[in-house]
C-alpha positions as CSV (number, residue, x, y, z in Angstrom):
1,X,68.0,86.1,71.8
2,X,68.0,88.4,68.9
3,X,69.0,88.8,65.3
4,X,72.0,88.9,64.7
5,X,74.6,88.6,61.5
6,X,75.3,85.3,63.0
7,X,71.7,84.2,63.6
8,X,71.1,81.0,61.4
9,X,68.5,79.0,60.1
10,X,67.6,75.8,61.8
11,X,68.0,73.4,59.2
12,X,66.8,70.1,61.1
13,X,63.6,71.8,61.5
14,X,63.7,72.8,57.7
15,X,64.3,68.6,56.8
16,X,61.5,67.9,58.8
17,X,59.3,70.2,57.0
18,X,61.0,68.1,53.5
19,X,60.6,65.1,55.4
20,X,56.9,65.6,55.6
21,X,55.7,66.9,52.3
22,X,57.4,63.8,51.1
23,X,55.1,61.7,52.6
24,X,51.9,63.3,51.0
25,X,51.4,62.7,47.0
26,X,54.0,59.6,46.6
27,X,54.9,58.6,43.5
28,X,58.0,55.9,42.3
29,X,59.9,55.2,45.1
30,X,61.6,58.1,47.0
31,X,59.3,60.4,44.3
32,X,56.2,62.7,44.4
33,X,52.8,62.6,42.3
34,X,51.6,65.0,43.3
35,X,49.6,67.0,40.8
36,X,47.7,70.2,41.4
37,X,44.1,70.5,42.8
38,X,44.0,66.8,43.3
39,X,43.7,65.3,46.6
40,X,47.4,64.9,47.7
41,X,47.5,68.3,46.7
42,X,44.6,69.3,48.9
43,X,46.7,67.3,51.8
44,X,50.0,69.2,51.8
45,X,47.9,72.8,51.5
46,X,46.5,72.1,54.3
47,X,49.7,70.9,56.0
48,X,51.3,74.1,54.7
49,X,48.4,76.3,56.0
50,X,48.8,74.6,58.9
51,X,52.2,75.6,59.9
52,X,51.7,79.0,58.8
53,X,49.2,79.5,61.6
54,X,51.3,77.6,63.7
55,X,54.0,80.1,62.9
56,X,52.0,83.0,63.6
57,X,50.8,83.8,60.0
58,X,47.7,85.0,59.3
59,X,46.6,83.0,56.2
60,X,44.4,84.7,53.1
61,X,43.7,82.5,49.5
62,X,43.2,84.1,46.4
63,X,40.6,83.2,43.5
64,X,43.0,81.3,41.8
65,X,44.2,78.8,45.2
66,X,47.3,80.7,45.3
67,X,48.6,80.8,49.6
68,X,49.5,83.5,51.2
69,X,50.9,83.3,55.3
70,X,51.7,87.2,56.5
71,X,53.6,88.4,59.0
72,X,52.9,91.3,60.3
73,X,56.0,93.9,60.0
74,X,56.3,97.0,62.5
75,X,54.6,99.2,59.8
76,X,52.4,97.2,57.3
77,X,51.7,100.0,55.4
78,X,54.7,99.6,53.6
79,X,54.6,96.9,50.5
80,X,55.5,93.4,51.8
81,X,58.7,91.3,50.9
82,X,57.2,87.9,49.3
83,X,59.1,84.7,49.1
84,X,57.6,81.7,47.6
85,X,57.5,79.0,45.1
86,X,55.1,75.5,44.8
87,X,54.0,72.7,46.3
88,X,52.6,70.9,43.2
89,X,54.9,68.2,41.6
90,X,55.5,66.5,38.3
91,X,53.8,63.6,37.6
92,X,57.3,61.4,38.0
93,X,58.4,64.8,40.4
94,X,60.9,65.1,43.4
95,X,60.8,66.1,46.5
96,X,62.5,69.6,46.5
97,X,61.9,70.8,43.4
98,X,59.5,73.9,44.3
99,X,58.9,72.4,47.5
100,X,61.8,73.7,49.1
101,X,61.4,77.5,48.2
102,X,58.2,77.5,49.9
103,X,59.5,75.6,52.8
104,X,62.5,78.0,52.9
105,X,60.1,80.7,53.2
106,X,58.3,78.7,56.8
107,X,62.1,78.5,58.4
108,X,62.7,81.8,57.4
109,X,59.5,82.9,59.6
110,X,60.4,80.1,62.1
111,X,64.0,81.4,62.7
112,X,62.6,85.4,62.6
113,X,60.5,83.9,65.4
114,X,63.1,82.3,67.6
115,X,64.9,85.6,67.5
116,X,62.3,87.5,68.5
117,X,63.2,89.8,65.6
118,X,60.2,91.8,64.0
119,X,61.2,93.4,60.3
120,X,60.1,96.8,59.6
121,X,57.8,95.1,56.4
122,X,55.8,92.8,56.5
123,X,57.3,89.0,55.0
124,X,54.7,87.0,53.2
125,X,55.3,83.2,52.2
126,X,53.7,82.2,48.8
127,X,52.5,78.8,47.1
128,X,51.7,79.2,43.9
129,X,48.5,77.2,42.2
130,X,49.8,74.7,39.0
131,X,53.4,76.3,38.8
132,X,54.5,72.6,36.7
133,X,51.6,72.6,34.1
134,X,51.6,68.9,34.5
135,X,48.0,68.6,34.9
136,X,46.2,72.1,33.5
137,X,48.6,73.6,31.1
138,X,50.4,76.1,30.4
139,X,52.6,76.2,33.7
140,X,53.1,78.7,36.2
141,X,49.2,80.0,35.5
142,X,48.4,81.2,39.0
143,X,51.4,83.4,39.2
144,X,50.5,84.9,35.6
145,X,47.1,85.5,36.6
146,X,48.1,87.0,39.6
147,X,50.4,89.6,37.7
148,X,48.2,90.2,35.1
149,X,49.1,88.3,32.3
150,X,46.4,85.6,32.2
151,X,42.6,86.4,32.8
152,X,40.8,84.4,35.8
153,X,38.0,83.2,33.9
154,X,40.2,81.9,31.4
155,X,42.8,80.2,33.7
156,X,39.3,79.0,35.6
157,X,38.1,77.1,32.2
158,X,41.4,75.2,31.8
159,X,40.7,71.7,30.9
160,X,42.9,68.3,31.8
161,X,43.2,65.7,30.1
162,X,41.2,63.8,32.7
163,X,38.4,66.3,31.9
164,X,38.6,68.5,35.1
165,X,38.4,72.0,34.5
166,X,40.5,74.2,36.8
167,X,38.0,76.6,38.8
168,X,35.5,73.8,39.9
169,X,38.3,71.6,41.0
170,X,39.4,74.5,43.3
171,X,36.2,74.8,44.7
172,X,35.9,70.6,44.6
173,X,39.2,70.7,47.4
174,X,38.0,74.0,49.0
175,X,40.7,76.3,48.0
176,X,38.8,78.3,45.3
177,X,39.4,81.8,47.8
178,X,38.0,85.0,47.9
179,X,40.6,87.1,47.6
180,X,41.0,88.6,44.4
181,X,44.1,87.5,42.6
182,X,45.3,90.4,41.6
183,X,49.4,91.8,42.5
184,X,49.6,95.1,44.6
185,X,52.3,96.8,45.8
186,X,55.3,94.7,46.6
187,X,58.6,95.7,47.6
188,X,60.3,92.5,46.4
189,X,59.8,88.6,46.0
190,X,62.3,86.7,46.6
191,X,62.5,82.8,45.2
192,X,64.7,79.5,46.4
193,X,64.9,76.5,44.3
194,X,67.0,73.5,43.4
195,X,69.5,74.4,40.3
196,X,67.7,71.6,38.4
197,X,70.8,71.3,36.2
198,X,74.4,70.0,37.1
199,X,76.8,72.9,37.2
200,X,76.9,73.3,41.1
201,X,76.8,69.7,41.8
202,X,79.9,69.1,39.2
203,X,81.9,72.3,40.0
204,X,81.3,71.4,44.0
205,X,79.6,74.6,44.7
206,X,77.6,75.5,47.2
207,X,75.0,77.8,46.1
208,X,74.0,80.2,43.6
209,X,73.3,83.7,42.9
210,X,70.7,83.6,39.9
211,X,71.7,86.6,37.0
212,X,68.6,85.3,34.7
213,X,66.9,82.6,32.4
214,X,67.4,81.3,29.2
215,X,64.9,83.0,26.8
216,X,62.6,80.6,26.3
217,X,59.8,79.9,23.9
218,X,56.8,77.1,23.9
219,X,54.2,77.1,22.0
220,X,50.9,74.6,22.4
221,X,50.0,73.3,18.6
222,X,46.8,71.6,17.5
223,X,47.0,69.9,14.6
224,X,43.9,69.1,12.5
225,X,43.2,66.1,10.2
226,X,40.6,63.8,8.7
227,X,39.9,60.1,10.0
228,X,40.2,57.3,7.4
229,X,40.5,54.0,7.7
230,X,44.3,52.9,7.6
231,X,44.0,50.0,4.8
232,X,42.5,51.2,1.4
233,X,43.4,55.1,2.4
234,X,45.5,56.1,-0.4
235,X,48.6,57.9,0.6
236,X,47.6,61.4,-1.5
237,X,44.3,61.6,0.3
238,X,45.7,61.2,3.9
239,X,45.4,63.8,6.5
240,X,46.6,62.0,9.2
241,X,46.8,64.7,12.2
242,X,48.8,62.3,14.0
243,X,52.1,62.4,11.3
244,X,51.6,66.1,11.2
245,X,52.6,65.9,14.8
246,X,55.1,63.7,15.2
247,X,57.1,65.6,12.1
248,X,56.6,68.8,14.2
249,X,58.1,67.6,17.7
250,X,60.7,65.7,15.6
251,X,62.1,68.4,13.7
252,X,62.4,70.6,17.2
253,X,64.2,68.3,18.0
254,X,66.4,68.6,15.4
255,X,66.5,72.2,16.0
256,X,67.7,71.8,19.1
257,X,70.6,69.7,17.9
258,X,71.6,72.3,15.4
259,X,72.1,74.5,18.1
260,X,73.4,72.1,21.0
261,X,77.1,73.3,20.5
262,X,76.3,76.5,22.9
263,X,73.9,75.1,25.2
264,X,70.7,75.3,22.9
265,X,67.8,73.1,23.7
266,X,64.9,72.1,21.8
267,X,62.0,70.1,23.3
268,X,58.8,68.1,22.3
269,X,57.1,67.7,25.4
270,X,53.5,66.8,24.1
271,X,51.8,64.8,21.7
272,X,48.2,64.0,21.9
273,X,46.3,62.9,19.3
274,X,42.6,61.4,18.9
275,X,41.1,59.2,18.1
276,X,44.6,57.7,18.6
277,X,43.4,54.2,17.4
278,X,44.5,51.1,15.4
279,X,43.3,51.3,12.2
280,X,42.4,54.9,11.8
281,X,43.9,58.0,10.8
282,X,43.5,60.6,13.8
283,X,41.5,63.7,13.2
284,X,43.3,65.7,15.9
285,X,47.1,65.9,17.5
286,X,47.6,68.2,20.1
287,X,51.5,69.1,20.7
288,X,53.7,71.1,23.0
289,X,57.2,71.9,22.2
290,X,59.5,74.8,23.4
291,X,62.9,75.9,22.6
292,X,65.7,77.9,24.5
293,X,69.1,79.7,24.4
294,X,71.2,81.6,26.4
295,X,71.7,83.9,23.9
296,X,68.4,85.9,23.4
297,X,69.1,86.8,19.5
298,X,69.6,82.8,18.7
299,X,66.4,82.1,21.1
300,X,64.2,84.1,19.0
301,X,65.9,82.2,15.7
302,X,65.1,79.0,17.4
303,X,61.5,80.3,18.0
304,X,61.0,81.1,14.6
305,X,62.5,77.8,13.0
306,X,60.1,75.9,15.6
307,X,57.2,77.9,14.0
308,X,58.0,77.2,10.5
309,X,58.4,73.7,11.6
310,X,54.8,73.7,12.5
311,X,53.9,74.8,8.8
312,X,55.7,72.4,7.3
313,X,54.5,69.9,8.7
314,X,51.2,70.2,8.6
315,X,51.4,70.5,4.6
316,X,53.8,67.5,4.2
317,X,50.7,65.5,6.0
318,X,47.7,67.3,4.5
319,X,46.7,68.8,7.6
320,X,45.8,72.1,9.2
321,X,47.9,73.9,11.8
322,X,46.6,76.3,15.0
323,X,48.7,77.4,17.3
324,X,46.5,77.6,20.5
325,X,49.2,79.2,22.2
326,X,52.6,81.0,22.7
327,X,54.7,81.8,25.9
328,X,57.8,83.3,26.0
329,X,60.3,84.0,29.7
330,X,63.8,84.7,30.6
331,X,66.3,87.0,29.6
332,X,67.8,89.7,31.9
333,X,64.9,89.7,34.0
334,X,66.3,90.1,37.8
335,X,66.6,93.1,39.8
336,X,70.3,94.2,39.6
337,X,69.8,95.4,43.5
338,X,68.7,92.4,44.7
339,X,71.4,90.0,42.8
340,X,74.1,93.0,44.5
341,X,72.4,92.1,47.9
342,X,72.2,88.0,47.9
343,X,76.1,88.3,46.2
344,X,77.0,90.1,49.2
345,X,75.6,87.5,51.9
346,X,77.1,85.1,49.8
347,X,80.6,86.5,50.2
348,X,79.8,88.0,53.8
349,X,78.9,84.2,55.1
350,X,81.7,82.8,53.2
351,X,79.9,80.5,51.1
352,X,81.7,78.9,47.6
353,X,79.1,80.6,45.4
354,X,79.0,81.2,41.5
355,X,76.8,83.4,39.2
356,X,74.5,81.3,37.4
357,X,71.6,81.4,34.8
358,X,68.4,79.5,34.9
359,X,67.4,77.0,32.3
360,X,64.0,76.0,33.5
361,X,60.5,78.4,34.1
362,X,59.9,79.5,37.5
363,X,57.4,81.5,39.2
364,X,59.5,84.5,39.8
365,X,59.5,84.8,35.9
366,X,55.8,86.1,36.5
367,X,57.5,88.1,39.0
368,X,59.8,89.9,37.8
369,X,57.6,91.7,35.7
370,X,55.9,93.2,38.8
371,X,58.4,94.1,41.5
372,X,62.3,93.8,41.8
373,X,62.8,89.7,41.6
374,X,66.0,87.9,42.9
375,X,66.8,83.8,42.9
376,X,69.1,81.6,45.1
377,X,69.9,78.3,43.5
378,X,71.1,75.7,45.5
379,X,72.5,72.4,44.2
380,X,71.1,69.0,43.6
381,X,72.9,65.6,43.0
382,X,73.9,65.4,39.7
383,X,71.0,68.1,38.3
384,X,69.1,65.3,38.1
385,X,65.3,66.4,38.6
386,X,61.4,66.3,37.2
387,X,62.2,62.7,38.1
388,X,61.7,60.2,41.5
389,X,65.5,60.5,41.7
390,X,65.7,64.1,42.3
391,X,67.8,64.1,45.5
392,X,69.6,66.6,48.1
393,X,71.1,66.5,51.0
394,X,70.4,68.5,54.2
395,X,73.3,70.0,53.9
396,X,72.7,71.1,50.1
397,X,70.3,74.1,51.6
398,X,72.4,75.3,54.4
399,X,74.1,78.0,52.2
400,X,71.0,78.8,50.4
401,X,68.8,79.2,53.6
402,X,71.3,81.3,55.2
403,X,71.8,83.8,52.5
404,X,67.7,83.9,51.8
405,X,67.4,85.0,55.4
406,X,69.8,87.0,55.8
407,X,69.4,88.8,52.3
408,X,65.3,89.3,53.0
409,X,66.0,90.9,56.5
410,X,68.2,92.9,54.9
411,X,65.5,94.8,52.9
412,X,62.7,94.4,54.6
413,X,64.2,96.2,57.8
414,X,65.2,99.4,55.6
């Protein structure tokens, strides 16, 4: 058959891989569940792992869960092109959001194989351990660790809120590997994902070519009281953890209003307080918020005010503030090379394509900070997402998919 410019993905074969996943993990109707290192998430590895070997793949797992299906190129001694994303879900998730990155990475293989075309470098497919955070936090751990910005043992000790910690809960669903998760040398990764915001939906678009991210900042705050009994406590000798929270995340919030007018965002995400009780003060509130802009000079001024924030309210409530930790992503992070190459098969296959930014925190964040890092965003009905009503359409990915394969053969035949 051959590769050709023409060559094209087969996209009922890439729905059925959708189709699938979706029936793993289920959630609220026509939504995913489907947390990391929990059962369902187990299920669809195994699915995935599957198909890889089905595909031709030779299949290694790192220390840290994360999946990685290789094909061989005609000299693998040069660095690999990676393309990958996650499997895991939001608690309330879709079915596409992460999902279809690392299924776009199978077809990719699928329709290399079809062709009979062999690229000079070796293409390996990723799926990234705990990219949402929703049940071991902070997100997109695995791919942190795995370019050196997170230890193992730490991300290992990671505790949930249902008590599980991280490594042995690896090791409880067999995917605890041996492979040491550790980047080498990579030519480039390459990453697919629904917008997850409502530009290309509302402007009719059929794709796009990912410039950056937002600058971002998050912090994880604990917040540390006294418990008292709620009745004869006078107000004076309160320290009621549980306030100091609640003026925190409320007053990000407020932050994020101040700076609405040009697309600033401000977000309490987290509030967990103990003993979290009728008729007694809590001791402890832990509290996640984050802030973003897509100006990186007002991002850092929204950073700052959310750190104040914290401050201030611990003293209005007679409480003590740590912050446990910070995390910051985004900016002009992408490789200028890659964005030049994906524009090009965007305009070479004719496809109604706009620049865009990210808003949200993805894996190839991690990335970029490794090897040269490119995105394709394609759309989703009215941005709606992290939410059972995430939708797309078959037809939603055909630009997307077309321009990631075309765009990875590209450089890893030269």
């Amino acid at each position: 058959m051959g590769f050709s410019a023409e060559t094209r993905v087969d996209l009922a074969r890439f729905w059925s891989t959708i189709e699938r996943s979706a029936d793993i993990g289920q959630g609220r109707p026509g939504g995913l569940a489907r947390l990391t290192l929990t059962d369902s998430d187990k299920e669809i590895r195994d699915q995935f792992v599957a198909w890889c070997q089905d595909a031709g793949l030779s299949v290694e797992i790192d220390e840290m869960g994360n999946i990685f299906g290789r094909r061989s190129g005609l000299d693998d001694s040069l660095a690999p092109i990676l393309i990958g994303s996650h499997l895991d879900t939001q608690i309330n998730g879709g079915r596409f959001d992460g999902i279809a990155g690392v299924l776009a990475g199978l077809e990719l293989v699928r329709s290399l194989n079809d062709a009979g075309h062999v690229t000079r470098r070796p293409i390996v497919i990723v799926d990234w351990t705990n990219e949402e955070g929703a049940r071991f936090s902070p997100p997109m751990v695995a791919s942190g660790v795995f370019v050196g910005s997170y230890g193992v043992d730490w991300a290992h000790d990671l505790i949930a809120d249902d008590g599980a910690r991280f490594g042995s809960e690896l090791e409880r669903i067999g995917y605890r590997g041996d492979l040491p998760c550790k980047a080498g040398d990579i030519d480039a990764y390459f990453e697919l994902h629904i917008e997850q915001g409502p530009i290309l939906d509302a402007e009719g678009r059929e794709v796009g070519v990912v410039t950056g991210g937002y600058p971002s900042y998050g912090m994880r705050v604990m917040f540390k009281g006294k418990t008292a009994h709620t009745g004869p406590t006078p107000m004076d000798l309160r320290h009621n953890a549980l306030i100091a929270g609640a003026r925190w995340l409320t007053a990000v919030d407020d932050i994020g209003w101040e700076f609405a007018v040009h697309d600033g965002k401000a977000t309490g995400s987290r509030l967990a307080a103990w003993p979290n009780k009728p008729g007694i003060l809590s001791e402890s509130a832990q509290c996640v918020a984050d802030v973003r802009h897509p100006d990186p000079i007002t991002a850092r001024v929204m950073a700052e005010k959310m750190r104040r924030a914290a401050q201030s309210a611990a003293a209005m409530a007679g409480c003590e503030v740590e912050v446990e930790d910070e995390w910051t992503w985004g900016g002009d992070i992408f490789d200028a090379d890659l964005i030049g190459l994906v524009r090009d098969e965007a305009v070479r296959q004719g496809w109604n394509w706009r620049d865009i930014q990210s808003q949200a925190g993805h894996d190839a964040y991690h990335m970029a900070t490794h090897c040269p890092t490119a995105m394709i965003f394609t759309p989703c009905k009215g941005g709606i997402t992290h939410n059972s009503e995430e939708n797309c359409d078959p037809e939603d990915f055909r630009a997307g998919l077309n321009m990631l394969l075309h765009a990875v053969v590209r450089r890893a035949d030269r």
